[in-house]
Structures are given as C-alpha cells and as structure tokens.
N, C-alpha and C positions, 0 to 999 in steps of 0.2 A: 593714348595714340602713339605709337610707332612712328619715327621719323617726321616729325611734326614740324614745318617750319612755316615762316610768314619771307617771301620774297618778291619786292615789286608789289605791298600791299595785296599779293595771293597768298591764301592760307593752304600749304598743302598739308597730305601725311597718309600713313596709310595702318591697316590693322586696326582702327576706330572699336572700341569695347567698351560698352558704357557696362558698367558695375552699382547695381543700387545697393547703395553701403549703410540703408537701413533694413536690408534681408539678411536674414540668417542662411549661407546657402551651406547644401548640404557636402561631404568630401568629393562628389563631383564638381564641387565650383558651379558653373555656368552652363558644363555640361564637357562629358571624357569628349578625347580628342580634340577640345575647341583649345584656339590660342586668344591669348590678349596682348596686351602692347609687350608684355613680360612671352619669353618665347614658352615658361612652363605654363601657362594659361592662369598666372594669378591676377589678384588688381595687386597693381603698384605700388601706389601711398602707402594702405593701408602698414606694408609690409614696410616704408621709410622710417627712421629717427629724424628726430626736430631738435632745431636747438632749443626750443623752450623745455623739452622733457629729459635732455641733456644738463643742462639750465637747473631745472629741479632734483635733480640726483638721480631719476629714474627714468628708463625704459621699460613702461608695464606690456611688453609685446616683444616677438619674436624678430629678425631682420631678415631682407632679403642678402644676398649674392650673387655673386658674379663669378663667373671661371670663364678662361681660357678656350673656343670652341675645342682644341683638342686636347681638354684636360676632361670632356663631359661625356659619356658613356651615350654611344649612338643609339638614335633611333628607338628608343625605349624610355618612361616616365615611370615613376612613383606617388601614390597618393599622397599629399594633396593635393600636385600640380594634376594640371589636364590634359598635358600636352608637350611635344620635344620638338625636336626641329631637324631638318635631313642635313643642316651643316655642321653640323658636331662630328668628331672622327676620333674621339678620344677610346682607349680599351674597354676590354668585358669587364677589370679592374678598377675604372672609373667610375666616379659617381651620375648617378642620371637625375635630371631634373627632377626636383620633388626634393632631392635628399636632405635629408635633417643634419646638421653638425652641432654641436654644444662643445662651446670653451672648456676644455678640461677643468672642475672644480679648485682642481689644487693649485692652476695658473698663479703666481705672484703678482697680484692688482699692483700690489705697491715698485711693482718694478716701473710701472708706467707711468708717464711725466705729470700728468696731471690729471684731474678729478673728472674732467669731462671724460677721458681715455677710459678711466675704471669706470666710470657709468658704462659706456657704450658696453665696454666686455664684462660687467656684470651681467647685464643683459643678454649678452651671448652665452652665459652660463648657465642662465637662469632658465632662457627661454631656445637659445640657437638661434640658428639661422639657417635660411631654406636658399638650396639652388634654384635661383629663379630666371637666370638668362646666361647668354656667353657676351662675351668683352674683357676689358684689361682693368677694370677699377671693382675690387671685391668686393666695397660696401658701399653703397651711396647714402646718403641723406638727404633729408626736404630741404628746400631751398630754406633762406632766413626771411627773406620779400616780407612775411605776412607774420612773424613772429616774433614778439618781442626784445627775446635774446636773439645774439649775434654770435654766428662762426667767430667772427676774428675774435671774440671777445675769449671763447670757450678751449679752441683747440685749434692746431695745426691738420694739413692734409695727412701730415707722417706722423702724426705722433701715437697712432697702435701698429707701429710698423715691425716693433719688436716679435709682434703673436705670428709664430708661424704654422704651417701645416699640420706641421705635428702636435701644436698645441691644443686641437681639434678630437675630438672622437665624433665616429662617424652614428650615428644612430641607427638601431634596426632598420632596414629596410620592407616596406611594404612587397606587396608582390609588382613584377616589373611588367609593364605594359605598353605592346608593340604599338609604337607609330603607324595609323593606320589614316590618317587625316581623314576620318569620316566621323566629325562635328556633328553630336548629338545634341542640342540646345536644351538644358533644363526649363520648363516654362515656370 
C-alpha cells in the first residue's frame, strides 16, 4: 500500500495491491500498465534485503531502487516493471522504470567498511537492482521488527555511500513502453 498510515486510530492509504507471492507471475507482473504501491508496478518486499540475509552473508535476489523523479526517463517503462508514472521529468537519456543496473564486477568489496556492506553489493553484482519508484533513498531494506538480526548490529545508513553512479552498468534495455494507464489485469 501507498501512503499507508494509522491516524486517530483511522487506517488510511491508498494504491492497495495485493500480490499472491505464492504465483509464478508471468513478465507482465499483474498485468502491463497496472501500478502497485511501487510506481513501476512491482511487489515490494519481495524485491527488500533483511537483516537476517545480510546476517548470513547472502543476498540470494536482486534489489529494488530508488531515483530522483527527475533523474527517471518520462512516461515510458521496461520489462519487468508494468508501469511509470506522469511525475517523472527526467531525459530520453535517463533510465525508465524497469531498468536493470549491476555493480560493476571489478568494484573493490574490500574497499567498504564492513561485511554487511560487501554482502549487500555482492548482491548487487550478482544479481542488480531494478528501478522501482522515485524519491531520495536508493536502496531500502525490510524493516528488523520480525528478524532476528539487527540493523544496529550489521551496518550503518552510510556505510555503501562510497558506490557511486559510475560504479553501475546499466543493463540492456528491453523495448520501452508508452504510459498509457490502461490497466490490463492478468487473471
């Protein structure tokens, strides 16, 4: 859910996308042109790191992302997302939702402070990470509430602050597909 909050004991929120995360769904997701709580039309979680798998040394999955609305290629997606969004105003040059990145193989792991850091961006090497919404924090992660390990215990907010843009390669591009908000539901 999108903007999901609890005030004066109301639950609001809005954009509500339920995901059965025991389906295999196909590169249209849920269906082209639909959105989810994610503006490129993914589930969420799925696409989170945990600190328990942080914790264990691995990341066996890709990550979501975040960019800048006017860092993100308007009005146009990439498979695997399903969907963009009309507030994006970034160039023909920028990436559009869907876009695959992988941490360049050759990155120095051992540059970075500590073991949780090189897990995360092993990960990102292994597998990337997909533009999945606009706003100001690149990579999130699942909360710790329900997992044995702990953030404070693993890693700092800044401590892959060293990886920058450049340390990225952008992956092939699928073919780019107009924002048309006409939500076909896969059943």
């Amino acid at each position: 859910m999108w903007r999901a909050d609890i005030r004066g004991g109301i639950f609001e929120g809005g954009c509500l996308a339920v995901w059965d995360l025991g389906r295999a769904y196909g590169p249209e997701g849920r269906g082209d042109q639909c959105t989810s709580a994610d503006a490129a039309g993914y589930p969420i979680a799925p696409l989170l790191f945990t600190a328990d798998e942080v914790a264990a040394g691995e990341i066996p999955h890709a990550i979501r992302f975040i960019l800048p609305n006017s860092s993100i290629r308007d009005g146009v997606y990439v498979h695997p997302a399903t969907h963009s969004t009309g507030a994006t105003s970034g160039p023909e040059t920028a990436p559009p939702y869907g876009a695959h990145l992988r941490l360049r193989a050759d990155y120095p792991l051992d540059t970075l402070p500590n073991d949780a850091s090189r897990t995360v961006a092993r990960a990102l090497q292994t597998y990337g990470m997909y533009l999945a919404d606009g706003g100001n924090i690149a990579l999130t992660a699942r909360s710790d509430r329900s997992t044995t390990a702990k953030w404070a215990d693993l890693m700092e907010s800044r401590d892959m602050e060293a990886i920058r843009p450049a340390d990225f390669e952008l992956m092939p591009l699928d073919t780019l597909v107009p924002l048309t908000y006409d939500c076909v539901r896969v059943p």
